[in-house]
Biotite code that builds the C-alpha atoms (Angstrom):
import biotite.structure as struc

atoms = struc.array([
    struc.Atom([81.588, -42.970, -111.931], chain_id="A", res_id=1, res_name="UNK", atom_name="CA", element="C"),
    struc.Atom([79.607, -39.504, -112.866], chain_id="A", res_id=2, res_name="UNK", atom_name="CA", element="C"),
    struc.Atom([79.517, -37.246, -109.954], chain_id="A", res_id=3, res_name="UNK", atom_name="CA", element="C"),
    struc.Atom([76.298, -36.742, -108.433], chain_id="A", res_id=4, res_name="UNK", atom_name="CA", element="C"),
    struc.Atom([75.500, -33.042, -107.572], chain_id="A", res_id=5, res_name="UNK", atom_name="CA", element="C"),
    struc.Atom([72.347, -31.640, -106.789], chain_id="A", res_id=6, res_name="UNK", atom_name="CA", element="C"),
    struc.Atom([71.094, -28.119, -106.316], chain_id="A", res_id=7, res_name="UNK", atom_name="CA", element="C"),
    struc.Atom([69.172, -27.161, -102.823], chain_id="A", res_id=8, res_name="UNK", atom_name="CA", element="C"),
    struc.Atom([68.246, -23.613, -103.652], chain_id="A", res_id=9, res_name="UNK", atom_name="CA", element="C"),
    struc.Atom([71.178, -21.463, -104.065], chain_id="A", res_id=10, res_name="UNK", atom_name="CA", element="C"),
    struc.Atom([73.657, -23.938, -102.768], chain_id="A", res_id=11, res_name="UNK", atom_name="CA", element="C"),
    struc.Atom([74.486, -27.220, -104.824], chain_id="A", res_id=12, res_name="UNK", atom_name="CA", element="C"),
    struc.Atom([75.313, -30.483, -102.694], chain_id="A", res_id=13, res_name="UNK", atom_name="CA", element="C"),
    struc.Atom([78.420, -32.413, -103.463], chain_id="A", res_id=14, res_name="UNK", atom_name="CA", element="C"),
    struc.Atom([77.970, -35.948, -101.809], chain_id="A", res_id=15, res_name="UNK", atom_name="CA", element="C"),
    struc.Atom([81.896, -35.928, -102.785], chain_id="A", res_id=16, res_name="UNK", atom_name="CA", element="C"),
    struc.Atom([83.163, -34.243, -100.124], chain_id="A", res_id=17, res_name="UNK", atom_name="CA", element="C"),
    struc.Atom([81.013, -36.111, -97.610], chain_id="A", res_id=18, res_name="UNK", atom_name="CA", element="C"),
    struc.Atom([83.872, -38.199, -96.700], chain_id="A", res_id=19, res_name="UNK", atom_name="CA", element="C"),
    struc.Atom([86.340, -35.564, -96.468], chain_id="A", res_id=20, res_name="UNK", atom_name="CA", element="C"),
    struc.Atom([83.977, -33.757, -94.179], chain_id="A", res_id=21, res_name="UNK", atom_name="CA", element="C"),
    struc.Atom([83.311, -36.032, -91.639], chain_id="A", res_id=22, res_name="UNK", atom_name="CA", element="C"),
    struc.Atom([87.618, -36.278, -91.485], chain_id="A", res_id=23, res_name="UNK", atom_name="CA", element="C"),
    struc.Atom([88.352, -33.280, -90.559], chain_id="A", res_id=24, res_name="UNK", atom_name="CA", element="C"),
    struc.Atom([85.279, -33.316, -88.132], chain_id="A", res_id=25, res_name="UNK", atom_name="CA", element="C"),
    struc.Atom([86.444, -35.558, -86.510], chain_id="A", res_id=26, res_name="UNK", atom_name="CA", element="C"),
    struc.Atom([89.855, -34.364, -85.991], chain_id="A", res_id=27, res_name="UNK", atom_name="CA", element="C"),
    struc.Atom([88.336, -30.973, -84.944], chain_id="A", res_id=28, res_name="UNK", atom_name="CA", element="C"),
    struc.Atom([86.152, -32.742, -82.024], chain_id="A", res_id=29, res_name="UNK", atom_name="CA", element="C"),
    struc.Atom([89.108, -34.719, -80.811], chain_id="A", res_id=30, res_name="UNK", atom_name="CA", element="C"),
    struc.Atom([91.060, -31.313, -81.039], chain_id="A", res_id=31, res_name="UNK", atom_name="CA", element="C"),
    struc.Atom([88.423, -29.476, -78.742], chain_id="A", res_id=32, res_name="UNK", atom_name="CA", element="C"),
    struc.Atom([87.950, -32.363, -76.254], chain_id="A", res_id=33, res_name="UNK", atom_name="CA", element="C"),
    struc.Atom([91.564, -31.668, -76.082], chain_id="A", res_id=34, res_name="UNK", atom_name="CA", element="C"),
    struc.Atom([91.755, -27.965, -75.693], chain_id="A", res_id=35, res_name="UNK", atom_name="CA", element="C"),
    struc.Atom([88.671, -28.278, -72.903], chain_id="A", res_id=36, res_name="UNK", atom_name="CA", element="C"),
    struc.Atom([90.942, -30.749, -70.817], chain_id="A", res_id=37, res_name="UNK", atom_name="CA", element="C"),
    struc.Atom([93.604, -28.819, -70.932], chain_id="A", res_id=38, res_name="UNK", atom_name="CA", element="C"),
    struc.Atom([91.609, -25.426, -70.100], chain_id="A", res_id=39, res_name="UNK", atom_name="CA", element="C"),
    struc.Atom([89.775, -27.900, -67.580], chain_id="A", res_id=40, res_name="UNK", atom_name="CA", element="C"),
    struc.Atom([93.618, -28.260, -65.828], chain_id="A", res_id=41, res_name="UNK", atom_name="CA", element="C"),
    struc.Atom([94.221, -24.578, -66.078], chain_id="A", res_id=42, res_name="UNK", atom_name="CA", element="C"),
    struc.Atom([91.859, -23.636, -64.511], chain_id="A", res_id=43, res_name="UNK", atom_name="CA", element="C"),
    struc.Atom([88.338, -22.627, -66.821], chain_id="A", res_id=44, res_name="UNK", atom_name="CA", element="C"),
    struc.Atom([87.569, -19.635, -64.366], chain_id="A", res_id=45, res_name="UNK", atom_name="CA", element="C"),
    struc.Atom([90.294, -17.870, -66.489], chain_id="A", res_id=46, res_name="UNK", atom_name="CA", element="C"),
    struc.Atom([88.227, -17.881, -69.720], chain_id="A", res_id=47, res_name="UNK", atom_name="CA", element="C"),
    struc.Atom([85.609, -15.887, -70.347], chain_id="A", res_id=48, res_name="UNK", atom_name="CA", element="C"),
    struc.Atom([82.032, -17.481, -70.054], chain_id="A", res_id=49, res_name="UNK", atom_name="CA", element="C"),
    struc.Atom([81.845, -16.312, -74.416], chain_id="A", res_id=50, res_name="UNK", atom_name="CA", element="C"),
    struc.Atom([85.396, -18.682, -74.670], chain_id="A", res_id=51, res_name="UNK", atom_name="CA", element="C"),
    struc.Atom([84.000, -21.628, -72.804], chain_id="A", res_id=52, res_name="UNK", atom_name="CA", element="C"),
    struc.Atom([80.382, -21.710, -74.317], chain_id="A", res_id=53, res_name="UNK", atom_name="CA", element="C"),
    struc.Atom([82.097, -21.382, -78.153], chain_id="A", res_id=54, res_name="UNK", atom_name="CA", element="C"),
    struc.Atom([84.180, -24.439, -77.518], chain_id="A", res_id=55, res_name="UNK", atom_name="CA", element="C"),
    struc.Atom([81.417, -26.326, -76.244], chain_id="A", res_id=56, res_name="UNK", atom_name="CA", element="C"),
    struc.Atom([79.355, -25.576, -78.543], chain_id="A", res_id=57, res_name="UNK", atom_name="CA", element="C"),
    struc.Atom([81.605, -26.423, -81.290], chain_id="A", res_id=58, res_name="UNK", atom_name="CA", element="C"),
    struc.Atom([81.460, -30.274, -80.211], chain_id="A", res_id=59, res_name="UNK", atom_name="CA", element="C"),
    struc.Atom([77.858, -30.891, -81.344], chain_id="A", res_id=60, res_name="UNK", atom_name="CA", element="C"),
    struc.Atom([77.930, -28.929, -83.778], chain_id="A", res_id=61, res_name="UNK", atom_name="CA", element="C"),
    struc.Atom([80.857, -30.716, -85.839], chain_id="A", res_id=62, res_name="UNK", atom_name="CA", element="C"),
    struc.Atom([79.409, -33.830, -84.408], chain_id="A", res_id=63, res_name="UNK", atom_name="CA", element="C"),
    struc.Atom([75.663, -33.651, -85.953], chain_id="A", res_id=64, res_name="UNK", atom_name="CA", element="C"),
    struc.Atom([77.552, -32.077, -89.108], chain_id="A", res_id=65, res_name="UNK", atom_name="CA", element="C"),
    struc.Atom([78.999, -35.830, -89.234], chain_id="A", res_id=66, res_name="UNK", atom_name="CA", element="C"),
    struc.Atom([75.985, -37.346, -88.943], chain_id="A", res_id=67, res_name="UNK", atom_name="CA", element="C"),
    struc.Atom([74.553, -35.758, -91.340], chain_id="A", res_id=68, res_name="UNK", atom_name="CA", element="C"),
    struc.Atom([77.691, -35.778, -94.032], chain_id="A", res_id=69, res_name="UNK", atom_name="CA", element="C"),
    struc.Atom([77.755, -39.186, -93.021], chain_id="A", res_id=70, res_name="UNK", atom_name="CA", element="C"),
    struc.Atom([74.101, -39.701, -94.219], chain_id="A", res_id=71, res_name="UNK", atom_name="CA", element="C"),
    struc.Atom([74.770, -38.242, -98.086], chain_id="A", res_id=72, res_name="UNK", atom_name="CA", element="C"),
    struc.Atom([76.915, -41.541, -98.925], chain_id="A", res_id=73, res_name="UNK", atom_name="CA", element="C"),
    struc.Atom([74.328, -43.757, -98.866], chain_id="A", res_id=74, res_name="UNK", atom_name="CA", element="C"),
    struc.Atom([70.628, -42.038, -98.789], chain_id="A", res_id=75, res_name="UNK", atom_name="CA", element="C"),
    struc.Atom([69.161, -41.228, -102.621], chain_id="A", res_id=76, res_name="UNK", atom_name="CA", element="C"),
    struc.Atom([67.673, -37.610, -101.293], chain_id="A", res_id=77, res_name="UNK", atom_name="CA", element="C"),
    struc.Atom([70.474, -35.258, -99.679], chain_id="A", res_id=78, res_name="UNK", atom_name="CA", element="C"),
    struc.Atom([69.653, -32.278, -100.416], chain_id="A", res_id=79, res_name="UNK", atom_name="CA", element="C"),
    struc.Atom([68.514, -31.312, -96.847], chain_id="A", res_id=80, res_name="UNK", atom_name="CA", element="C"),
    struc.Atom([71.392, -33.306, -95.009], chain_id="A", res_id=81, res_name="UNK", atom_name="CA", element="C"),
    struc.Atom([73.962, -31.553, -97.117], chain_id="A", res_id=82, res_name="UNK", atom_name="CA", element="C"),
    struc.Atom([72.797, -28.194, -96.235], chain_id="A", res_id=83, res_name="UNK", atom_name="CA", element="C"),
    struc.Atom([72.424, -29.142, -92.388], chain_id="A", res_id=84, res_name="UNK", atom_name="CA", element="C"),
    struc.Atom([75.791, -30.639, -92.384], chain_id="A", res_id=85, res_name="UNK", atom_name="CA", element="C"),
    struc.Atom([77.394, -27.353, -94.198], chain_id="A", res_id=86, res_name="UNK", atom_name="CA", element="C"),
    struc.Atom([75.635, -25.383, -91.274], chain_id="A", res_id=87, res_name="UNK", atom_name="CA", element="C"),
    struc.Atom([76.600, -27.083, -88.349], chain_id="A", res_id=88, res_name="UNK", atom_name="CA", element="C"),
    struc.Atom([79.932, -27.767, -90.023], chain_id="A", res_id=89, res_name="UNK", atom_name="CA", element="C"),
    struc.Atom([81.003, -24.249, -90.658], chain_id="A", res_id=90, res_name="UNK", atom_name="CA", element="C"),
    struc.Atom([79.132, -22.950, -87.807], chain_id="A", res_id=91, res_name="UNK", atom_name="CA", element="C"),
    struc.Atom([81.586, -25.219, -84.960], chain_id="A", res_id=92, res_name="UNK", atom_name="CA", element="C"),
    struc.Atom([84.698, -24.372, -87.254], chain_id="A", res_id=93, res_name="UNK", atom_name="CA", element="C"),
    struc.Atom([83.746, -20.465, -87.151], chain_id="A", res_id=94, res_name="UNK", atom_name="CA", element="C"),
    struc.Atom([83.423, -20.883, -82.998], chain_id="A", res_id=95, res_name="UNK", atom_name="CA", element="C"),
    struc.Atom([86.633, -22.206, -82.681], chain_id="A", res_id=96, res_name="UNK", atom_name="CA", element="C"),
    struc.Atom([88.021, -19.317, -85.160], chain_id="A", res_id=97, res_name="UNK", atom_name="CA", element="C"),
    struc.Atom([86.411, -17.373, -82.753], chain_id="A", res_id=98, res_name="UNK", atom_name="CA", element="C"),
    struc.Atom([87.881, -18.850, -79.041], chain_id="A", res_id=99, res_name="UNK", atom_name="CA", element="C"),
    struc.Atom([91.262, -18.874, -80.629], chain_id="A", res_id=100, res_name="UNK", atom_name="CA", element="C"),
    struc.Atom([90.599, -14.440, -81.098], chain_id="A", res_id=101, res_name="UNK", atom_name="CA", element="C"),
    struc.Atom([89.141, -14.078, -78.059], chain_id="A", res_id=102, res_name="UNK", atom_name="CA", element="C"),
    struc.Atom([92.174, -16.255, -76.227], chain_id="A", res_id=103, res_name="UNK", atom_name="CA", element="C"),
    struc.Atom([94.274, -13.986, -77.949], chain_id="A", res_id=104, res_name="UNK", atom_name="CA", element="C"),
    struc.Atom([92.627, -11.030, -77.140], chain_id="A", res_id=105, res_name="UNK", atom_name="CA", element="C"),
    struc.Atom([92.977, -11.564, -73.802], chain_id="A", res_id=106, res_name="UNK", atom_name="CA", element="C"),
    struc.Atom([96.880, -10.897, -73.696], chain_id="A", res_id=107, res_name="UNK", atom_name="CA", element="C"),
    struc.Atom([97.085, -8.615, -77.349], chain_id="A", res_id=108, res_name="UNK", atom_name="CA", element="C"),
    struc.Atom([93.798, -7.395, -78.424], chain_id="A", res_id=109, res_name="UNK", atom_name="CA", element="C"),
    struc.Atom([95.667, -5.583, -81.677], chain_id="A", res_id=110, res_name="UNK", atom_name="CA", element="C"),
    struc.Atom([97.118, -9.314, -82.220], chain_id="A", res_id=111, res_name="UNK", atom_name="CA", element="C"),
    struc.Atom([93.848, -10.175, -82.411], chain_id="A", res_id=112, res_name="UNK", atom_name="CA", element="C"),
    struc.Atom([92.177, -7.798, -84.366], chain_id="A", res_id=113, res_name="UNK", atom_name="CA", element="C"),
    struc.Atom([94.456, -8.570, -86.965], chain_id="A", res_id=114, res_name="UNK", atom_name="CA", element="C"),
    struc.Atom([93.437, -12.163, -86.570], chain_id="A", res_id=115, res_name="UNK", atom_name="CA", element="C"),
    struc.Atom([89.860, -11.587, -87.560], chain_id="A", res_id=116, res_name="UNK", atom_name="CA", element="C"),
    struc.Atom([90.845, -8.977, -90.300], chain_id="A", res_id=117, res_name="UNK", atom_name="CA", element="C"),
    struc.Atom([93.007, -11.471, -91.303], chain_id="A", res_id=118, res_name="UNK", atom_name="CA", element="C"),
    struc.Atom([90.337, -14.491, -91.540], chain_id="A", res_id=119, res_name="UNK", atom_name="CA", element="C"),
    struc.Atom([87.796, -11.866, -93.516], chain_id="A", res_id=120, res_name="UNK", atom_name="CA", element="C"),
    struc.Atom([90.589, -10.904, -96.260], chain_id="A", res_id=121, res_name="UNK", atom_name="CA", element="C"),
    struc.Atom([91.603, -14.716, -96.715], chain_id="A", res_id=122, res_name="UNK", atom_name="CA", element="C"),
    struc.Atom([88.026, -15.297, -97.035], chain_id="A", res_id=123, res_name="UNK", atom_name="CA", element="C"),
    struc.Atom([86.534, -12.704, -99.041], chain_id="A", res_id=124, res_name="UNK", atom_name="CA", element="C"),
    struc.Atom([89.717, -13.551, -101.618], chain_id="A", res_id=125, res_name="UNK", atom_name="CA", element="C"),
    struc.Atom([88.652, -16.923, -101.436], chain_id="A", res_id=126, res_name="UNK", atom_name="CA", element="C"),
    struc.Atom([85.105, -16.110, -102.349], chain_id="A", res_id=127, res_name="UNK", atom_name="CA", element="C"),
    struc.Atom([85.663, -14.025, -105.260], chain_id="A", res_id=128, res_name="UNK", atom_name="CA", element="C"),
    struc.Atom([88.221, -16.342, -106.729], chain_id="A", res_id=129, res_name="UNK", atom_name="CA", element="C"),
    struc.Atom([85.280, -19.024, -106.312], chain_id="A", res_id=130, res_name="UNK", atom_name="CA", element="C"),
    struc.Atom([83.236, -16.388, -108.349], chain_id="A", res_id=131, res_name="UNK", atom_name="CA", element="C"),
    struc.Atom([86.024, -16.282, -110.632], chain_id="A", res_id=132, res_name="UNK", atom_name="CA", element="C"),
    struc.Atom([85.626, -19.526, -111.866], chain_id="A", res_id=133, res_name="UNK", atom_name="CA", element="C"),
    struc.Atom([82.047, -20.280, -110.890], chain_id="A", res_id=134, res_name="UNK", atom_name="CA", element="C"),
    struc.Atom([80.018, -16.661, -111.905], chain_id="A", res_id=135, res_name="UNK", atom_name="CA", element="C"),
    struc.Atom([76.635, -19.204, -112.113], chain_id="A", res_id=136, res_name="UNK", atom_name="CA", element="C"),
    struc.Atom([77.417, -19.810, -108.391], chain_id="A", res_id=137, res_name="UNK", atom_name="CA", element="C"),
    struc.Atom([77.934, -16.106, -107.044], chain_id="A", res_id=138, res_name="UNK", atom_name="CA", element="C"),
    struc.Atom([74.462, -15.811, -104.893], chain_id="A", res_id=139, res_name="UNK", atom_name="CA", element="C"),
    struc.Atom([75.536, -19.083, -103.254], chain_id="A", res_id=140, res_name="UNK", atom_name="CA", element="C"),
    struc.Atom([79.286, -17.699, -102.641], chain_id="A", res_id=141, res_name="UNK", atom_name="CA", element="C"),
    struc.Atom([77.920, -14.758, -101.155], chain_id="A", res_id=142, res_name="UNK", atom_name="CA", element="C"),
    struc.Atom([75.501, -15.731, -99.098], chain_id="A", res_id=143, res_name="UNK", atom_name="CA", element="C"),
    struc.Atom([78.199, -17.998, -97.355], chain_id="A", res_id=144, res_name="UNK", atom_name="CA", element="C"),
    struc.Atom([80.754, -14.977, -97.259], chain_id="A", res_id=145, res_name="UNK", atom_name="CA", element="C"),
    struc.Atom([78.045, -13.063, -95.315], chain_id="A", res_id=146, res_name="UNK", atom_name="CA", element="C"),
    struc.Atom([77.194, -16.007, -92.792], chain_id="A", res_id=147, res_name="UNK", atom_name="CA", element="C"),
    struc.Atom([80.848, -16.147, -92.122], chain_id="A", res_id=148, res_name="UNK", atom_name="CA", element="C"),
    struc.Atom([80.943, -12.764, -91.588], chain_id="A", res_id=149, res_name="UNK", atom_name="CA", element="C"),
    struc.Atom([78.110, -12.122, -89.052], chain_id="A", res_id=150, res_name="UNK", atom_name="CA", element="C"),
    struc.Atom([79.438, -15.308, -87.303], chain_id="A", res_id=151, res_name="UNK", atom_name="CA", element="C"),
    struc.Atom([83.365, -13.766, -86.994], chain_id="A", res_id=152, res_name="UNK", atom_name="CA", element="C"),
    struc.Atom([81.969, -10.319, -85.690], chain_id="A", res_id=153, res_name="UNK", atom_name="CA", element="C"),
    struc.Atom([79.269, -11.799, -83.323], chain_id="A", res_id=154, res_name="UNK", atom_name="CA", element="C"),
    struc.Atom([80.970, -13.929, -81.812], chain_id="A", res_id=155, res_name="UNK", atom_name="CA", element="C"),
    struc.Atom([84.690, -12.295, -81.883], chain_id="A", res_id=156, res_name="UNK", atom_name="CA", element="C"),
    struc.Atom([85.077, -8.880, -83.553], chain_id="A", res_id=157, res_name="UNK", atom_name="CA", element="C"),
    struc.Atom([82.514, -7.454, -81.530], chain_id="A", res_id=158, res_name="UNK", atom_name="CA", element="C"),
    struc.Atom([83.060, -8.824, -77.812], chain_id="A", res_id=159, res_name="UNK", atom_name="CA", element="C"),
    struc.Atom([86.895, -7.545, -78.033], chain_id="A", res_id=160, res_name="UNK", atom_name="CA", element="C"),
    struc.Atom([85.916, -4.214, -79.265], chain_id="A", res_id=161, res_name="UNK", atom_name="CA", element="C"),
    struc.Atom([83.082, -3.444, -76.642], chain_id="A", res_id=162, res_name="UNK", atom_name="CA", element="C"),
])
């Protein structure tokens, strides 16, 4: 069976990974329904209000991300579900990147500097080796390296450095 790709724009859409996506969604979501019962028991008033509203908001994000994954398997046009589902999928996974800095940061803020730091030189290596192989794809590699990044520092570099 041919793989069926398709190009939306910069970014191509890889009905492929659909599956796969909607996995390790759903993994995550049981994860942070976990994680909010236990902060629940702790006590939530020891978060910060920037902790608590990121793990929320992860849930519906990698929910509708598995909706609409769910929706390239079977429907002919997918161009626009693909997109929405890498958006709301890496959008909830870089909020939870972003609780589990802040958590940190509330005991060893260095600990978690080097957390972030971390995440951006695992990334940006993980870009250009994508460029490596795939120079025809380097706007599209990019442009996700620099959502990532304004994500990371809005909603974790930035709040523990203020």
């Amino acid at each position: 069976m041919a793989k069926r790709k398709e190009r939306i724009g910069v970014f191509e859409a890889n009905p492929e990974k659909a599956s796969a996506k909607v996995s390790i969604n759903t993994f995550m979501i049981g994860s942070l329904f976990m994680i909010l019962t236990i902060v629940w028991t702790l006590n939530p008033e020891k978060f910060s209000i920037l902790i608590m509203a990121q793990l929320v908001l992860a849930i519906p994000l990698l929910f509708v991300s598995s909706l609409a994954y769910a929706k390239i398997g079977y429907w002919k046009e997918h161009k626009l579900w693909d997109t929405y589902g890498w958006f709301t999928n890496n959008f909830g996974n870089l909020l939870v990147l972003n609780v589990v800095g802040l958590m940190t940061a509330t005991i060893f803020r260095s600990i978690a500097l080097a957390y972030f730091a971390l995440i951006i030189m695992l990334m940006f290596t993980y870009s250009m080796i994508n460029i490596k192989y795939n120079p025809h794809k380097m706007t599209e590699k990019i442009l996700k390296f620099l959502f990532l990044l304004a994500i990371i520092f809005l909603g974790g570099v930035l709040p523990i450095s203020i």
